[in-house]
C-alpha positions in Angstrom: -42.8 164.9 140.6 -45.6 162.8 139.7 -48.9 162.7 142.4 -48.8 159.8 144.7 -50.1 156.5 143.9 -51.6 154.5 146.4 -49.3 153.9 149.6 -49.3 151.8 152.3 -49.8 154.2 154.8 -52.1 157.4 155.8 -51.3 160.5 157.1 -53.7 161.5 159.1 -53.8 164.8 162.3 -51.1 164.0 165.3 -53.2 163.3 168.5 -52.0 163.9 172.2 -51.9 159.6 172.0 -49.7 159.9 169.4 -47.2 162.2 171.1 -44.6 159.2 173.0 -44.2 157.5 169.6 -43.9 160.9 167.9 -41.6 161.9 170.7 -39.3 158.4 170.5 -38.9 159.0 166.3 -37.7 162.4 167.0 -35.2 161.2 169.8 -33.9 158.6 167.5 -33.5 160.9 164.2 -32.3 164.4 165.8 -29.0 165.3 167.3 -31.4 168.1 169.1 -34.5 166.8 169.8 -37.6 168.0 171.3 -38.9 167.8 174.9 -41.9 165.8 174.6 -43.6 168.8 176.5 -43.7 170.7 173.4 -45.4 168.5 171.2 -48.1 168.1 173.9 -48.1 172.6 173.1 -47.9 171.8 169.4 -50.9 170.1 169.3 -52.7 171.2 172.4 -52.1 174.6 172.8 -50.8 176.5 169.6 -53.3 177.7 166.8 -50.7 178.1 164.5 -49.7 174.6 164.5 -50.7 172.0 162.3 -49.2 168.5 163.2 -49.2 165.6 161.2 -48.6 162.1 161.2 -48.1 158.6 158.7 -49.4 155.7 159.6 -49.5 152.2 158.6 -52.0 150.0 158.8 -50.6 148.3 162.1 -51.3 151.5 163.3 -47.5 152.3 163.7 -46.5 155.9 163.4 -43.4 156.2 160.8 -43.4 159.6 160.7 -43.6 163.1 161.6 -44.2 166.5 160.3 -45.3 170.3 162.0 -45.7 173.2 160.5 -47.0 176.7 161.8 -49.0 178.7 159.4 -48.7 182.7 160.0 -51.1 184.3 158.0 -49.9 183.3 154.5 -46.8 181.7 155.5 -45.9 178.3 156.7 -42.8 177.0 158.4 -41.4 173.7 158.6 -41.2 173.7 162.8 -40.0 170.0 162.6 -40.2 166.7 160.6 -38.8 163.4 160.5 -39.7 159.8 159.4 -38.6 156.6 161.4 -35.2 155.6 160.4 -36.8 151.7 159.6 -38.9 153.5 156.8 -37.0 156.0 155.2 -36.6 155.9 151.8 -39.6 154.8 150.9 -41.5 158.2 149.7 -43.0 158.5 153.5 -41.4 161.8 153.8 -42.1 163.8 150.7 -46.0 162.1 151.3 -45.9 164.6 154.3 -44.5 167.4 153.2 -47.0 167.4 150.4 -50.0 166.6 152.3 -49.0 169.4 154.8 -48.4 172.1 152.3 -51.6 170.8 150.4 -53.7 171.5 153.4 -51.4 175.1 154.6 -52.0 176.0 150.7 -56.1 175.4 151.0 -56.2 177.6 154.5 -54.3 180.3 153.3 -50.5 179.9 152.8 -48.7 181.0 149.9 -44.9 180.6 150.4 -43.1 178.7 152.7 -39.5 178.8 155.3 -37.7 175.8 156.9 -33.7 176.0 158.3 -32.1 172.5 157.7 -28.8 170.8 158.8 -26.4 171.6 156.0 -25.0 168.0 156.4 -28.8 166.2 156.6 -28.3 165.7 152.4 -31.6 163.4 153.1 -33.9 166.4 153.8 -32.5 168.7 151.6 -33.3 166.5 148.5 -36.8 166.0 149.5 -37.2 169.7 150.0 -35.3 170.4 146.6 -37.8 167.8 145.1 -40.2 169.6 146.2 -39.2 173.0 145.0 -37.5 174.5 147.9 -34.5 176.7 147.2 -31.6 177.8 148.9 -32.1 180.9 150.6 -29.2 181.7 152.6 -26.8 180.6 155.8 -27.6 180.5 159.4 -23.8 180.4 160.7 -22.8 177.9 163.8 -27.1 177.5 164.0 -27.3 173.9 165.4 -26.1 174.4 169.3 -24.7 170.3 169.3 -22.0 171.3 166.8 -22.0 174.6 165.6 -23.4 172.9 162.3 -24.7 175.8 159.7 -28.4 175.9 159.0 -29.4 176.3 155.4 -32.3 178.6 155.1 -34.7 177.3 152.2 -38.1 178.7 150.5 -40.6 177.8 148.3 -42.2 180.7 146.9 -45.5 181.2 145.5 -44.6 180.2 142.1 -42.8 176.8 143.0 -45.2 176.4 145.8 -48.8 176.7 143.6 -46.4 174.6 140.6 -46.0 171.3 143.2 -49.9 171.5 143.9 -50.7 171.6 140.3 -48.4 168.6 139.4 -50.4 166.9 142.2 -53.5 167.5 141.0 
């Protein structure tokens, strides 16, 4: 994976004025979607949260990404880019920036659980250097859909921020 070149777009910290739009991306990507109470936690309330956003330069949100870094771990809580701009490199620009900035305060690996049918995520976290790390049977509560666990370990993990670099 090559580093990014210039994009249209910026991904900048997710403000409690960003939270509807945030909120209305979510609602329109995920089967189970987040009360729009919890974002206002995620980036009010929780210390181990670190909440991004993209941007363009309308100002338009087109996408999402929180993680929650525990000690020298951080987890992919929940992510998801507009389905108008998907496919255009929006989403792996997050992940990366996100695990750039978890790498700098601390983390070393990194968890997520995925939809074994959302083939979409699953290649940008395979891109990335995510592996599969085992099952989570009947995990999604809409459809009984399995969850596939997925890590990047320290190796892969400091090997994506070096091909950035």
């Amino acid at each position: 994976m090559k580093p990014m070149e210039k994009r249209p777009f910026q991904i900048r910290r997710m403000t409690p004025k960003d939270i509807s739009e945030v909120f209305q991306i979510d609602a329109q990507t995920a089967a189970l979607y987040w009360p729009e109470k919890s974002y206002h936690f995620e980036v009010e309330k929780n210390d181990a949260s670190r909440c991004w956003i993209a941007v363009n330069t309308n100002g338009t949100i087109l996408g999402f990404l929180i993680l929650w870094l525990i000690v020298d771990e951080i987890h992919v809580a929940n992510f998801a880019v507009h389905p108008e701009y998907q496919n255009q490199g929006i989403g792996t620009a997050l992940m990366i920036h996100g695990l750039t900035c978890a790498w700098n305060e601390g983390a070393r690996v990194s968890f997520l659980e995925v939809r074994a049918g959302n083939h979409p995520a699953i290649h940008i976290y395979q891109e990335i250097g995510y592996e599969p790390a085992g099952i989570r049977k009947n995990y999604y509560q809409d459809n009984y859909e399995d969850a596939i666990l997925m890590n990047l370990e320290s190796e892969a993990y400091k090997k994506l921020l070096d091909q950035q670099e």
